[in-house]
C-alpha positions as CSV (number, residue, x, y, z in Angstrom):
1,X,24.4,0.8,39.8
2,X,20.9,-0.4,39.6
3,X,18.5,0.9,37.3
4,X,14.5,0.1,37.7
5,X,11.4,0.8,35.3
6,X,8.3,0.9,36.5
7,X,4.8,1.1,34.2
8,X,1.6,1.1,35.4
9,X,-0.1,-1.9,33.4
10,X,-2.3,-2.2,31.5
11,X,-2.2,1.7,30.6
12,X,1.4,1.4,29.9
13,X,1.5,-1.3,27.8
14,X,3.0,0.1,24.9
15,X,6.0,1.7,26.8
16,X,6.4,-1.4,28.9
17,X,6.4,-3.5,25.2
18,X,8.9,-0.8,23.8
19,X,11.3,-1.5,27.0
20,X,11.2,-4.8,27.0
21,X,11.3,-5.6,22.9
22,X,14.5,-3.5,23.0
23,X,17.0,-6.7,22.3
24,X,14.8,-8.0,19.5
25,X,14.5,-5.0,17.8
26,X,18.3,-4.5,18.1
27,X,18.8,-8.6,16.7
28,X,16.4,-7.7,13.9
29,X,18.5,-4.5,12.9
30,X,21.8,-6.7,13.1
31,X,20.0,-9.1,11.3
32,X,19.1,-6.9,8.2
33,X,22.5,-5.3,8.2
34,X,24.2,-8.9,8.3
35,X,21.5,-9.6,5.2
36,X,22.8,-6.4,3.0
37,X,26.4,-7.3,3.7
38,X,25.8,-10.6,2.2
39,X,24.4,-9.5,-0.1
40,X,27.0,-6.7,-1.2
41,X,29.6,-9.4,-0.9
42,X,28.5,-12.4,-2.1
43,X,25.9,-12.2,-4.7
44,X,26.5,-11.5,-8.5
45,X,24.9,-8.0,-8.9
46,X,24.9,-5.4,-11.7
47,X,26.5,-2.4,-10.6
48,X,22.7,-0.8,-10.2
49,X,22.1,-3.7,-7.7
50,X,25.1,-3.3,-5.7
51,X,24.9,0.4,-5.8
52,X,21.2,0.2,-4.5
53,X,21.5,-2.3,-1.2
54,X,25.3,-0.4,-0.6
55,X,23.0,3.0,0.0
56,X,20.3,0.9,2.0
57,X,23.2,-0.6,4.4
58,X,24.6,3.0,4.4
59,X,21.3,4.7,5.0
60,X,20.6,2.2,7.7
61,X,23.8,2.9,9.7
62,X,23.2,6.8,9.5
63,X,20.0,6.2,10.8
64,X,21.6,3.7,13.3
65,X,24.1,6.4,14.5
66,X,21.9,9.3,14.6
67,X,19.8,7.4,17.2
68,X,23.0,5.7,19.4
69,X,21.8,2.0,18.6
70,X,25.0,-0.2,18.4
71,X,24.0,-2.9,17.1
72,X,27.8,-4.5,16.8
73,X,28.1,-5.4,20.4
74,X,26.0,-7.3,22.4
């Protein structure tokens, strides 16, 4: 299967951006989760710390699913 998008540039510029910034967006996002894990994990937080990036890597994955972005595989 072959798949092709066409824009109409320069009108289209922002869809054509939004297309193609798709894979950095999605490393960015693993990237932030990967931050909050490590932080959840490894750092010495109070329990107010850990409770506070635990509901940011939580809320991020909701939001995450609810839009059908995986960002564990590649």
């Amino acid at each position: 299967m072959k798949a092709k998008l066409i824009f109409n540039l320069p009108e289209d510029y922002h869809e054509w951006k939004n297309a193609t910034d798709g894979a950095h967006m999605r490393s960015t996002l693993w990237d932030y989760d990967q931050w909050l894990r490590s932080k959840i994990k490894y750092e010495d937080l109070t329990d107010e710390q850990y409770q506070v990036y635990q509901a940011c890597r939580n809320r991020l994955r909701e939001f995450l699913y609810e839009h059908d972005v995986n960002i564990e595989n590649g």
